[in-house]
ZAMARGU-4260 file (C-alpha; in steps of 0.2 Angstrom, whole numbers, plus 5000, padded with zeros to 4 digits):
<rodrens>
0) 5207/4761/5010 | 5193/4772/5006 | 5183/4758/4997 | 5186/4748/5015 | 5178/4762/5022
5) 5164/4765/5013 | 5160/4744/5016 | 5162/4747/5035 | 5152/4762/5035 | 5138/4752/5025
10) 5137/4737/5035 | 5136/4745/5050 | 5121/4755/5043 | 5112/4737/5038 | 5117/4729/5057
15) 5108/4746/5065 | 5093/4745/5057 | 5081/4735/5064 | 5082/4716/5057 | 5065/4712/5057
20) 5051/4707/5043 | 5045/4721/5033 | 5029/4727/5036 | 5024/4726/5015 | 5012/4717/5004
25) 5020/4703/4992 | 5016/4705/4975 | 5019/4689/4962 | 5012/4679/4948 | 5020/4659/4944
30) 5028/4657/4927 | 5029/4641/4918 | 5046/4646/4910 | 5044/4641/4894 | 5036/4642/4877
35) 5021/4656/4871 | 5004/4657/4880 | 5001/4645/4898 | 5011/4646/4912 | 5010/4640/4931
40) 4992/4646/4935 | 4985/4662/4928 | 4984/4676/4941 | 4992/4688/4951 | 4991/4690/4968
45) 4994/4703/4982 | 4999/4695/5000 | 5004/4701/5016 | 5015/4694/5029 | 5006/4682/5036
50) 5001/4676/5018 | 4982/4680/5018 | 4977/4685/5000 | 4974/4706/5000 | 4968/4706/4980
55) 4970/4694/4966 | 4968/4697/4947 | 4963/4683/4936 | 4973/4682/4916 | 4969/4674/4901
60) 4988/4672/4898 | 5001/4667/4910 | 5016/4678/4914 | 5031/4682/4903 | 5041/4690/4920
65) 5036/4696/4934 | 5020/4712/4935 | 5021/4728/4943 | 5009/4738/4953 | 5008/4756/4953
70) 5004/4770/4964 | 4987/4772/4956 | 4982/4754/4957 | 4985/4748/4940 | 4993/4730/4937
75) 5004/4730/4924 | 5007/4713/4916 | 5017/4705/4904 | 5011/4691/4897 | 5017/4677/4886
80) 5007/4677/4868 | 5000/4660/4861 | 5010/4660/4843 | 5028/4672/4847 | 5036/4674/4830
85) 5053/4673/4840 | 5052/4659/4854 | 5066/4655/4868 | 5066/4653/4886 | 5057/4671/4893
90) 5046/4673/4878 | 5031/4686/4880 | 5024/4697/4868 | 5012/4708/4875 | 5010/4718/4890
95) 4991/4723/4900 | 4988/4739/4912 | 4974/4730/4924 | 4963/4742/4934 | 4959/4735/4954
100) 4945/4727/4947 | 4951/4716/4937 | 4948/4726/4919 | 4957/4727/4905 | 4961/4744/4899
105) 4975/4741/4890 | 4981/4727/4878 | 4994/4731/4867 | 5004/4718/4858 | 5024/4718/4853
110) 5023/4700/4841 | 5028/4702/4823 | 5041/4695/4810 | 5055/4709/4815 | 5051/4712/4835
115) 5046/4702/4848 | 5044/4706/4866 | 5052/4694/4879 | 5055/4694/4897 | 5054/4710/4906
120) 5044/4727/4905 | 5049/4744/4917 | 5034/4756/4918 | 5038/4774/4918 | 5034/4791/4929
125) 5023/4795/4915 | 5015/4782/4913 | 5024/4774/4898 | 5029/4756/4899 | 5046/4750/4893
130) 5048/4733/4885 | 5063/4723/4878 | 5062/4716/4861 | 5071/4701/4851 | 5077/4710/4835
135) 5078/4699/4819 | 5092/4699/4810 | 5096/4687/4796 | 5113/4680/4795 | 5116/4690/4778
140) 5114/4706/4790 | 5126/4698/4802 | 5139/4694/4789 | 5136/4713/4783 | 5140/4721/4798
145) 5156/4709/4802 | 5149/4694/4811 | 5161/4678/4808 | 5148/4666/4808 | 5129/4660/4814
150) 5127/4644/4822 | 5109/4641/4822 | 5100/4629/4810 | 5086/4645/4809 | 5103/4657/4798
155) 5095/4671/4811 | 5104/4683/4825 | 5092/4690/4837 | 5099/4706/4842 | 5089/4717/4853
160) 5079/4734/4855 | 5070/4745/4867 | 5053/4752/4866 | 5047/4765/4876 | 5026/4763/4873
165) 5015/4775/4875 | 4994/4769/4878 | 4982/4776/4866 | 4967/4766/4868 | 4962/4748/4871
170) 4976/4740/4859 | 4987/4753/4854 | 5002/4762/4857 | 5013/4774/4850 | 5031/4773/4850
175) 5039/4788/4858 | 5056/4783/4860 | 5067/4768/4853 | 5088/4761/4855 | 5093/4747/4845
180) 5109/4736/4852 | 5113/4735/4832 | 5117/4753/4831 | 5129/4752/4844 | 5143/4739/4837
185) 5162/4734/4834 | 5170/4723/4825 | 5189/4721/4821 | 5188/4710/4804 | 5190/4723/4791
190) 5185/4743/4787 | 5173/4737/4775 | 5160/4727/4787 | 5144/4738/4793 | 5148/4739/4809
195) 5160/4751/4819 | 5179/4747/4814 | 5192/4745/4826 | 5201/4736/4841 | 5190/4730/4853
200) 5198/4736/4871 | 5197/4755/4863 | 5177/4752/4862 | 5170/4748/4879 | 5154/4759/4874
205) 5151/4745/4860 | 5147/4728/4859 | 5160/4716/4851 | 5145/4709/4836 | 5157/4693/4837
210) 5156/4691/4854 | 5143/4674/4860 | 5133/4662/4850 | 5122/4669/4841 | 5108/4657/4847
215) 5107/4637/4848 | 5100/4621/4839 | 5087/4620/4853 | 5079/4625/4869 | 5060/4629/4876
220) 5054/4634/4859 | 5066/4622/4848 | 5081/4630/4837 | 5083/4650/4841 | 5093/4666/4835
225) 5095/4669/4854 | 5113/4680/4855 | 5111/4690/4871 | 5096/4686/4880 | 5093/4703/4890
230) 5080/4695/4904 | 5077/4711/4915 | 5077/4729/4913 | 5076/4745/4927 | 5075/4763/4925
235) 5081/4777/4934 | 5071/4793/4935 | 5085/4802/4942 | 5098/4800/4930 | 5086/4798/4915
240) 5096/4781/4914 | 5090/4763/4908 | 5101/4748/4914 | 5097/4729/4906 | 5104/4711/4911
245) 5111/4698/4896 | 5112/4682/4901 | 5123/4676/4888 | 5136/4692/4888 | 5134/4688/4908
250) 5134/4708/4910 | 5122/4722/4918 | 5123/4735/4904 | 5118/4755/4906 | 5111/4766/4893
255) 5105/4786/4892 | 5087/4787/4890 | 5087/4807/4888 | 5092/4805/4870 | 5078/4808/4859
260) 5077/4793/4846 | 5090/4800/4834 | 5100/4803/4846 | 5099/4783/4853 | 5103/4777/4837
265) 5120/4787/4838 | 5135/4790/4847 | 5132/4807/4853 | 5120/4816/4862 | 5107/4816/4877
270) 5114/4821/4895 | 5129/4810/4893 | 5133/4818/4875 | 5136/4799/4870 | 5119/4794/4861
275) 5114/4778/4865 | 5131/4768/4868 | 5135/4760/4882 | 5137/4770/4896 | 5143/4758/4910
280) 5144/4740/4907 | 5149/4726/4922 | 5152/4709/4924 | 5161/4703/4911 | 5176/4715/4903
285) 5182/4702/4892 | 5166/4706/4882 | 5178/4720/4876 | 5194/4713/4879 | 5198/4721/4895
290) 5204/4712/4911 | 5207/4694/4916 | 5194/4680/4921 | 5195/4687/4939 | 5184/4701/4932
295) 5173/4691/4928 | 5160/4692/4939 | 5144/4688/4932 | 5136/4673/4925 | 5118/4672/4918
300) 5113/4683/4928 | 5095/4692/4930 | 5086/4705/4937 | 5095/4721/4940 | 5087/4734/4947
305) 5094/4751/4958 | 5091/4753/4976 | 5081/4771/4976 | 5082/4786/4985 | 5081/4782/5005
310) 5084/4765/5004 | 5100/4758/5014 | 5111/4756/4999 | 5104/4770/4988 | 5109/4773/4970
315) 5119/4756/4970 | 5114/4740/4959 | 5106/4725/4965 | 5105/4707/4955 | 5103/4691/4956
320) 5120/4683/4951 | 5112/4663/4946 | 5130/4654/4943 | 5138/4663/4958 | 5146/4643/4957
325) 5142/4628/4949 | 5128/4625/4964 | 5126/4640/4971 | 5116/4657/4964 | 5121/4674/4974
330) 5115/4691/4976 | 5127/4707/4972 | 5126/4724/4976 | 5140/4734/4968 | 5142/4753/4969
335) 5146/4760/4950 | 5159/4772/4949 | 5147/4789/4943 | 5151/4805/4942 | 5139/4819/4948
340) 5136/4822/4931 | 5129/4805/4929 | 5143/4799/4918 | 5153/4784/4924 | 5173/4784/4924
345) 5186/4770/4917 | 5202/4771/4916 | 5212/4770/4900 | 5215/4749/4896 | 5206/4746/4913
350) 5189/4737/4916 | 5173/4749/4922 | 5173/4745/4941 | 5170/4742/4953 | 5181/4727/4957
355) 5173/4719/4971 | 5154/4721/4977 | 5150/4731/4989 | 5138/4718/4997 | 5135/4701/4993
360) 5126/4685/5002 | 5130/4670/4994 | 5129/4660/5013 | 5111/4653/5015 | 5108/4640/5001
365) 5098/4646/4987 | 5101/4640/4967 | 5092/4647/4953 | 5098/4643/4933 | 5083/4652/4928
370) 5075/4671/4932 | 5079/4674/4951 | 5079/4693/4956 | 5083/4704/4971 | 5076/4719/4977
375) 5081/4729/4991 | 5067/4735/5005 | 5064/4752/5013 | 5071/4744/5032 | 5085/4737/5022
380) 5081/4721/5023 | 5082/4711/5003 | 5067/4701/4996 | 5076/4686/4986 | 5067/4675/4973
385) 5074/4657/4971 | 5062/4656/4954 | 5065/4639/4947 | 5060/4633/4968 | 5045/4647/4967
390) 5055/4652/4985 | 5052/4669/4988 | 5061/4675/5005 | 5067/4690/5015 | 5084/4692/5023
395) 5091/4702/5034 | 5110/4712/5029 | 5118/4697/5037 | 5110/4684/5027 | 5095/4678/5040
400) 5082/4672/5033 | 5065/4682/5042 | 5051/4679/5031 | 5046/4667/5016 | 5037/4661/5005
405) 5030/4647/4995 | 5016/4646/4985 | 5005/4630/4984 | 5005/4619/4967 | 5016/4634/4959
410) 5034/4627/4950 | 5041/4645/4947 | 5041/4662/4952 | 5052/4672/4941 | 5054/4688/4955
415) 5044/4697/4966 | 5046/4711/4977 | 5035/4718/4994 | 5026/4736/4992 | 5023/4747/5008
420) 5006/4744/5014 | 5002/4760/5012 | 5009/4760/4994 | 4992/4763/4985 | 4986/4782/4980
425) 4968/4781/4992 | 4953/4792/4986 | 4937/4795/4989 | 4923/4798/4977 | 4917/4815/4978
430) 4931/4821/4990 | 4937/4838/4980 | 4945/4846/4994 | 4956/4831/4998 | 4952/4831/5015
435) 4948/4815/5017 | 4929/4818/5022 | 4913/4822/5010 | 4904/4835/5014 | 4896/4852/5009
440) 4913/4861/5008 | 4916/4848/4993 | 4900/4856/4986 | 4905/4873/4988 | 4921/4868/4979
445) 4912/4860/4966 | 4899/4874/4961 | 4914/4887/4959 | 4924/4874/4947 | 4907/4872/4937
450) 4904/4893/4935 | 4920/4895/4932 | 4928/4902/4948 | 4942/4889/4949 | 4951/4880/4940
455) 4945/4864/4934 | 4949/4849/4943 | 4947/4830/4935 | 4940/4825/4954 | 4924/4833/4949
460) 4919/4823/4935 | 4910/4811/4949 | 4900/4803/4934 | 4917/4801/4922 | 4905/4810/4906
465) 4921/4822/4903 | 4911/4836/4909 | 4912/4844/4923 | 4893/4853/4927 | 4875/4850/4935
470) 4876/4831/4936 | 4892/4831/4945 | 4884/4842/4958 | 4866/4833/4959 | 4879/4816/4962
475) 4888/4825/4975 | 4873/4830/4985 | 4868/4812/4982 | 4885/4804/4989 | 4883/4816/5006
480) 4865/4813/5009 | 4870/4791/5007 | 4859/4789/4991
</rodrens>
């Protein structure tokens, strides 16, 4: 009865919001799909809603995912490299922050014989950017650990990793923070196997290292170690939280980022106390032997995300469920069962909940096997991405289509999603009193900052030498008098 409540009190939430087309700009770049380097036209683009182009950036590379735009006006771009040492369907390899002009100011690349990047990246508050990694395992590893057996002509396992990257210059990065899917296993074929020991149900905070194929003979980039395909990835400032997608386990999957690297690598630790074990898992129980085929939910699904703060819907998990039927792909929203601690309850021998979503339109036709994403909107309306049709469209909470979108000689669009029109941080050069207007006040301000009479402030480096003094001053008077 209270979960029927909850649904009643939600939908009539969506149906009193006004059902019209959000007043955003459409960020999206096309995506081939497939192997290393390419891809459907290289560029991003920034629309509004009647489809005039606001800003486009032009790329070398075509676009592993989908780009990001934040507040400060940097693009951030994943991009597909030409030679990926690990190549199936998603492949990427490097990511790019892009300023509004078009510049490169970071290139950093994650391509090498253990790691390769794929798919999705998730920038950070701080300014860090997350990306998901294929980890190479051999099949001698796998066979350590407890796996049964490798079905792939390449005798590899790709398991996967995290990297949290922080810029430092044009090409490189330091790793600040790391979690491994390997440190976090079970298996239930003897004590004397690497991995975790133990029956499967007791561990739903562990992956079952015999669960899925570990790869296939073939695919975009021919024969692959492939085992869990995690094709999306969201964070949660909040909750200090990471949540990924795997295709092939056909689960959303949530992890503690507030551990400090150790700590991911263990099973204690961080906000939750448990390290970097699952913390919530959903879709697919039987990944740990819990439930029936009714619980299972999920199948090759992408681009999972949290509906933020504000949003009609907030704190919930949206995604884009591509075999909702054997025609038919869906979008889910499911409320997790968390606690205010920020942990999430299961019952002993039960599946995590929730058993049914929350919301769900599966009622106009769209199909996607491939990428496909969901993202709510501020007004509550949901922007859907039908990638493998490149159909990017905006529905209403009762599944009416108000808006969409095709882009001309483009084959696919892996996601996309609408920013506020006033999204972008706005300043103005020489404007130290943020007040919006230049003017001798901003001089004033200025001189004190260069004797020493306030705080320094990085507005005032007008000519961007790293010092704050004479030339700033001689600039400003410069800007005021319109030379």
């Amino acid at each position: 009865m209270k979960n029927l409540y909850k649904k009643l009190i939600f939908f009539i939430a969506i149906n009193l919001i006004f059902t019209e087309i959000y007043d955003g700009y459409l960020l999206y770049s096309p995506n081939s799909g497939g192997g290393g380097g390419g891809g459907g036209g290289n560029y991003t683009r920034l629309i509004d809603n009647d489809q005039n182009i606001i800003h486009e950036w032009n790329h070398s590379y075509g676009c592993a995912s989908m780009p990001y735009l934040r507040q400060d006006s940097i693009l951030v771009y994943p991009y597909r490299v030409s030679n990926p040492t690990m190549d199936s369907g998603g492949v990427g390899g490097a990511v790019q922050y892009i300023d509004w002009d078009g510049n490169v100011i970071w290139d950093y690349i994650l391509s090498n014989n253990t790691y390769q990047h794929h798919h999705d990246v998730e920038p950070l508050p701080n300014g860090n950017v997350l990306m998901i990694a294929w980890e190479r395992k051999y099949a001698s590893e796998a066979y350590e650990m407890g796996r049964e057996s490798i079905n792939n002509p390449l005798n590899e396992m790709w398991s996967e990793a995290i990297f949290e990257i922080e810029p430092d210059g044009f090409s490189n990065g330091t790793v600040v923070w790391e979690w491994h899917l390997w440190d976090h296993l079970v298996q239930d074929v003897g004590s004397n196997y690497g991995a975790s020991y133990g029956i499967i149900s007791d561990h739903p905070e562990l992956l079952d290292i015999n669960y899925g194929n570990a790869g296939s003979s073939g695919g975009p980039g021919g024969a692959n170690g492939d085992w869990r395909h995690h094709n999306a990835i969201a964070y949660n400032e909040q909750l200090d939280q990471i949540i990924m997608s795997s295709r092939h386990g056909d689960e959303v999957m949530i992890i503690d980022h507030s551990t400090t690297t150790e700590e991911a690598a263990s099973h204690s630790g961080g906000n939750s106390g448990k390290g970097g074990d699952f913390l919530y898992r959903w879709g697919n129980p039987q990944a740990y032997d819990r439930g029936t085929n009714s619980w299972h939910h999920l199948d090759s699904q992408h681009g999972v995300n949290w509906i933020p703060g504000g949003y009609p819907g907030e704190g919930n998990l949206i995604l884009f469920n591509n075999g909702y039927t054997s025609n038919q792909s869906a979008v889910f929203e499911i409320t997790p069962p968390i606690n205010e601690d920020g942990n999430y309850f299961i019952e002993d021998g039960e599946p995590f909940g929730p058993t049914s979503t929350t919301w769900q339109e599966s009622s106009t036709s769209f199909n996607s096997d491939v990428q496909g994403g969901a993202f709510r909107l501020p007004n509550g309306n949901t922007m859907l991405t039908e990638a493998d049709d490149a159909h990017v469209f905006e529905i209403s909470g009762d599944g009416e289509i108000l808006w969409q979108f095709n882009p001309a000689g483009v084959d696919m669009v892996a996601r996309a999603t609408k920013y506020p029109t006033d999204y972008l941080e706005q300043s103005i050069l020489g404007d130290i009193n943020n007040d919006d207007i230049v003017n001798i006040l901003d001089v004033v301000l200025l001189v004190n900052i260069v004797l020493g009479a306030m705080e320094d402030d990085s507005s005032g480096d007008l000519n961007e030498d790293e010092i704050i003094n004479i030339l700033d001053i001689v600039l400003l008077v410069n800007i005021i008098l319109g030379n």
